[in-house]
C-alpha positions as a Markdown table, in Angstrom:
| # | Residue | x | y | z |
|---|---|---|---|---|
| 1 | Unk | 17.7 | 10.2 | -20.7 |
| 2 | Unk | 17.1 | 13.2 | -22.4 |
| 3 | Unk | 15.6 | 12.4 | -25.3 |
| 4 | Unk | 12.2 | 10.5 | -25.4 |
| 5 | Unk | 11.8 | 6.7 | -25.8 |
| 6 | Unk | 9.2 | 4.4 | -26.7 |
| 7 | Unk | 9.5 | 1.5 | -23.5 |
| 8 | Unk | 9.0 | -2.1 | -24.1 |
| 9 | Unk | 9.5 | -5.1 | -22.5 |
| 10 | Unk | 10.4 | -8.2 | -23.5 |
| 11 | Unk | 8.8 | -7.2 | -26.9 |
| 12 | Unk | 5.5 | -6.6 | -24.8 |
| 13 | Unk | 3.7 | -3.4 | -24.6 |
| 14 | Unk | 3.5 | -1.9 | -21.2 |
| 15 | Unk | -0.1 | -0.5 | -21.6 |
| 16 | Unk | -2.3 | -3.9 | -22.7 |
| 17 | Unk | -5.5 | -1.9 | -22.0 |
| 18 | Unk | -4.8 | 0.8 | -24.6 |
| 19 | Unk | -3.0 | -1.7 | -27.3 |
| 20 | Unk | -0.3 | 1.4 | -28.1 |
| 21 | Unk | 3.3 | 2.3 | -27.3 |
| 22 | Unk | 4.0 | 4.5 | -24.6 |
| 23 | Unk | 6.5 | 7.5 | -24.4 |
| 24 | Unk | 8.5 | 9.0 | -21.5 |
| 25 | Unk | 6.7 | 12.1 | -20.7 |
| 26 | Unk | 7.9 | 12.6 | -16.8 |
| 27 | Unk | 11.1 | 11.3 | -14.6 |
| 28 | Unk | 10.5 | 11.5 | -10.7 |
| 29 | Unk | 13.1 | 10.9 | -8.2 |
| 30 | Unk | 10.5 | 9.9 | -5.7 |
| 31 | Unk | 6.9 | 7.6 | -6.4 |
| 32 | Unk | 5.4 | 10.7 | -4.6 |
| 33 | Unk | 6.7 | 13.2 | -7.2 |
| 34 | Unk | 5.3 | 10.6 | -9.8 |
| 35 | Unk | 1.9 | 10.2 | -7.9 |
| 36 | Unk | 1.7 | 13.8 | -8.0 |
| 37 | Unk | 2.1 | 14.2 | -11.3 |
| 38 | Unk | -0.7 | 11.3 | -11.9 |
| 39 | Unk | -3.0 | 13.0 | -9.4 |
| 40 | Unk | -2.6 | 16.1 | -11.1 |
| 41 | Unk | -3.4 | 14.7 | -14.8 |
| 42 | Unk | -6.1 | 13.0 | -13.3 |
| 43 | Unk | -7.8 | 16.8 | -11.6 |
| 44 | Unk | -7.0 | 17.8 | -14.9 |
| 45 | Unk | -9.9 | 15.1 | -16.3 |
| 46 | Unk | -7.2 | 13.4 | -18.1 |
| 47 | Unk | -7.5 | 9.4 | -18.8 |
| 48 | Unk | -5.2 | 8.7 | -16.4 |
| 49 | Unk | -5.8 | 5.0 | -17.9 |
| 50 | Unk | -3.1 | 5.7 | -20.5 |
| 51 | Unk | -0.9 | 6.0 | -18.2 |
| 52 | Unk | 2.1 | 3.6 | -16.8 |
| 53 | Unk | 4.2 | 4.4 | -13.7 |
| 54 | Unk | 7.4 | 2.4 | -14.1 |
| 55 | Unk | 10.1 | 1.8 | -11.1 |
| 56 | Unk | 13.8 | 2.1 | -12.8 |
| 57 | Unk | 16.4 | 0.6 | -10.7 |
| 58 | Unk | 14.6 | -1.7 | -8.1 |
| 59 | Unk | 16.0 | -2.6 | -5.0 |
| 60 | Unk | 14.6 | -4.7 | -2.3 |
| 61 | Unk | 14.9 | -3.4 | 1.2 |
| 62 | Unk | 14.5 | -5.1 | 4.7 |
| 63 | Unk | 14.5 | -2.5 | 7.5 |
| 64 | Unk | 14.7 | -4.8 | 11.0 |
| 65 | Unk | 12.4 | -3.3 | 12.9 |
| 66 | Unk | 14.0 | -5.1 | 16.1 |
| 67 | Unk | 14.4 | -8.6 | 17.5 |
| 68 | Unk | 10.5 | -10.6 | 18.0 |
| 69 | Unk | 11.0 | -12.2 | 21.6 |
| 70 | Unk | 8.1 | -14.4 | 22.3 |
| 71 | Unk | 6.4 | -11.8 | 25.1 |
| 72 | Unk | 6.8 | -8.9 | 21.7 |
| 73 | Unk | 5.2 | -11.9 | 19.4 |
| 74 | Unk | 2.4 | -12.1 | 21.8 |
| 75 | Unk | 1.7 | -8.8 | 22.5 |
| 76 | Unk | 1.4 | -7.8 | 18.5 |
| 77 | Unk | -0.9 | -11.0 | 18.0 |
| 78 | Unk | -3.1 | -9.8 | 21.7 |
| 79 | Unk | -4.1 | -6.2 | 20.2 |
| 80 | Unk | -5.7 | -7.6 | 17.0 |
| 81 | Unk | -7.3 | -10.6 | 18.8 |
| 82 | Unk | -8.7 | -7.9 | 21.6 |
| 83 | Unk | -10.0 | -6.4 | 18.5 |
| 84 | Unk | -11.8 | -9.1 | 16.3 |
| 85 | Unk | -12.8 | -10.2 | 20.0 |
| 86 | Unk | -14.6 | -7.0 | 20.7 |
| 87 | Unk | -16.3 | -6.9 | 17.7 |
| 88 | Unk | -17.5 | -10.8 | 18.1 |
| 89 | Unk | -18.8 | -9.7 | 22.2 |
| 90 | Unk | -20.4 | -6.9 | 21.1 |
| 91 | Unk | -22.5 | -8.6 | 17.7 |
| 92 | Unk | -23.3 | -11.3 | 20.6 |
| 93 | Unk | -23.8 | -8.8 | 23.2 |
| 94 | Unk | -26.6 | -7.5 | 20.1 |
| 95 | Unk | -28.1 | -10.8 | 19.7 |
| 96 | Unk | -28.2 | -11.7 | 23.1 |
| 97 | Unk | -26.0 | -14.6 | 23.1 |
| 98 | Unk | -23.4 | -13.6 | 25.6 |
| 99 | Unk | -26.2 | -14.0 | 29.1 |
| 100 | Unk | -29.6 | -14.1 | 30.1 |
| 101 | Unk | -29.1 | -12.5 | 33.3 |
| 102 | Unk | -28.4 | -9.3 | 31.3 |
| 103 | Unk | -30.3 | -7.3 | 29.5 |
| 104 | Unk | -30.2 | -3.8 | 27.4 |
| 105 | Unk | -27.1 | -1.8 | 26.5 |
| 106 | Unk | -25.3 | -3.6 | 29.4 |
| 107 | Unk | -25.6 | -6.4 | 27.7 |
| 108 | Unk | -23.9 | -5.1 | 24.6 |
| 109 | Unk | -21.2 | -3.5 | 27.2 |
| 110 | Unk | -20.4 | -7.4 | 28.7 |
| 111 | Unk | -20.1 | -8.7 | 25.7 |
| 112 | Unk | -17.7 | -6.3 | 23.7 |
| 113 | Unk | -15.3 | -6.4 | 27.2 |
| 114 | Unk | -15.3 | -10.1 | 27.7 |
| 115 | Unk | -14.8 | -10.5 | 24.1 |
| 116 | Unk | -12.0 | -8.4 | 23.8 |
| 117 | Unk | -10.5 | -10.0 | 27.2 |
| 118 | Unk | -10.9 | -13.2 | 25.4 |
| 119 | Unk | -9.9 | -12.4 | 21.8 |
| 120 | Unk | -6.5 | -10.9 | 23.7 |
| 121 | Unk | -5.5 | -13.9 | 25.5 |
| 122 | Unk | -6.1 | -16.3 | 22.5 |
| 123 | Unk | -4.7 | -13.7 | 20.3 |
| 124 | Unk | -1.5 | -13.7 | 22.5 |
| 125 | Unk | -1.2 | -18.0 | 22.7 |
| 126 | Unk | -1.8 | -17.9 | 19.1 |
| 127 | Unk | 1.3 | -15.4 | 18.7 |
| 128 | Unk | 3.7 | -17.6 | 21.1 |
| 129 | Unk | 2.8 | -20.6 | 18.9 |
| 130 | Unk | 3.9 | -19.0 | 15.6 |
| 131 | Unk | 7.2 | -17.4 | 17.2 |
| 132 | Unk | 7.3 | -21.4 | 18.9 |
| 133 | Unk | 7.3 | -22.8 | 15.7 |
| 134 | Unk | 9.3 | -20.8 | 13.4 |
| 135 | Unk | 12.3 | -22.2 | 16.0 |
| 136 | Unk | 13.9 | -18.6 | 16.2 |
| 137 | Unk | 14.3 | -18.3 | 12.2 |
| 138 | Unk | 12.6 | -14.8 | 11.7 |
| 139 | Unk | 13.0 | -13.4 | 15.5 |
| 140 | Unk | 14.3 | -10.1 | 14.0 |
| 141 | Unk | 11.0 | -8.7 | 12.2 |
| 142 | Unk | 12.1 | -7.7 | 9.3 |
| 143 | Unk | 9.3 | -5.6 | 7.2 |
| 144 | Unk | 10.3 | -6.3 | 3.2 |
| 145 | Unk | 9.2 | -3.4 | 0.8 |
| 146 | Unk | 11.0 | -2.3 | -2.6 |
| 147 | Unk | 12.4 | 0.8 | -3.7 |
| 148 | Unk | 13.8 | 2.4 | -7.1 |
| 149 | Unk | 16.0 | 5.5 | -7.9 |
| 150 | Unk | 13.4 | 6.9 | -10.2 |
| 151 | Unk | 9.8 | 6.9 | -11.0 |
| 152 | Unk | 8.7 | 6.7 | -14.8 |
| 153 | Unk | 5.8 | 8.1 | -16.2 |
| 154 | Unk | 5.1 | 6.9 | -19.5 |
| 155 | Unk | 1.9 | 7.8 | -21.8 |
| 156 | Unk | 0.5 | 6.3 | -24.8 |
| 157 | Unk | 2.8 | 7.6 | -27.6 |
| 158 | Unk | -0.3 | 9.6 | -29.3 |
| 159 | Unk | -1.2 | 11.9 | -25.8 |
| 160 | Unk | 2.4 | 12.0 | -25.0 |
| 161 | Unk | 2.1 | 16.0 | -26.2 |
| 162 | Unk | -0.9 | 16.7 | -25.1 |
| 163 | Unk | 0.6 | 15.3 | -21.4 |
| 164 | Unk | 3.7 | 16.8 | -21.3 |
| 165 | Unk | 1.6 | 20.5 | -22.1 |
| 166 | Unk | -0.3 | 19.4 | -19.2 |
| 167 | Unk | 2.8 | 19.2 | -16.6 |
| 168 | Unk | 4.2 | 21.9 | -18.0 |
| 169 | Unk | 1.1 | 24.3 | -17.3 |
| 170 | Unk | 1.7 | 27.2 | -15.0 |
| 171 | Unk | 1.1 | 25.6 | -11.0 |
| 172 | Unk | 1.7 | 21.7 | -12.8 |
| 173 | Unk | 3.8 | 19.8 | -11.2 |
| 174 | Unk | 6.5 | 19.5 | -13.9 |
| 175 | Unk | 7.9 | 16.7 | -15.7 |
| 176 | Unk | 10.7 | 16.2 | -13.0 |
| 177 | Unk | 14.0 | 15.9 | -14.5 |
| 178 | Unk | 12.3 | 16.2 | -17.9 |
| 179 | Unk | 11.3 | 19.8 | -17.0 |
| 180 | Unk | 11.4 | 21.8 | -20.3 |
| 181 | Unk | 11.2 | 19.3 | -23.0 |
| 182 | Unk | 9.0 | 17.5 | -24.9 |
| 183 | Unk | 8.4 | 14.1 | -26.5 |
């Protein structure tokens, strides 16, 4: 890893918007380290467009986040529907559709809390029937997301100097474990 490398794959180029080869000019051991190193280039008025970030080692990871009963399945689907219910009561609270007996900022008051009371409760039936009809297949919530051991950064092969300079500049944020060398 030491030495810098043009990256391909497949025989494609991995920056289709520039139409040129890309070098390794940073290795991060965390996509913050490489988002920091972006967000610096891009203070620095670089065009961060000639840029690719590139995950090395993926790994897909399910943290269960704990078993979905059907009273936890209807309480997640209740909070959004209190929301989007809200927000429906109080544009009908606005327009006057919720009562005539009402009037003024009352109005706008009833409708935004009967909404919500409404949105919760149809929000809460709509959240037993999903957990109802998955039959108890997903009823341990399980939230998917990837991860890699190391973040790429890769620049066109003719700003790959001019880059690594850049991250090497007193307060930069370095090249991570590329630290001291150049392409």
């Amino acid at each position: 890893m030491s030495r810098p490398y043009t990256y391909r794959s497949g025989g494609t180029r991995l920056s289709p918007a520039t139409g040129s080869d890309q070098t390794l000019v940073g290795s991060y051991d965390s996509y913050a380290g490489a988002e920091r190193a972006v967000d610096y280039l891009s203070d620095k008025r670089f065009p961060v467009e000639r840029l690719t970030v590139v995950g090395r080692g993926l790994d897909s990871v399910e943290p269960v986040t704990g078993r979905l009963t059907p009273g936890r399945a209807a309480v997640q689907s209740a909070l959004p529907g209190a929301v989007a219910g809200a927000l429906f009561g109080w544009l009908s609270g606005v327009l006057g559709w919720v009562s005539p007996l009402i009037s003024g900022p009352l109005l706008v008051l009833y409708g935004a809390v009967l909404g919500a009371l409404i949105g919760a409760v149809v929000g809460a039936l709509l959240g037993l029937a999903g957990h109802a009809v998955t039959g108890g297949r997903r009823d341990s919530g399980p939230v998917a997301g990837v991860r890699a051991d190391s973040y790429d950064v890769l620049a066109d092969v003719d700003v790959a100097e001019q880059v690594a300079q850049l991250l090497e500049a007193p307060n930069a944020p370095g090249r991570g474990r590329l630290s001291g060398q150049t392409p």
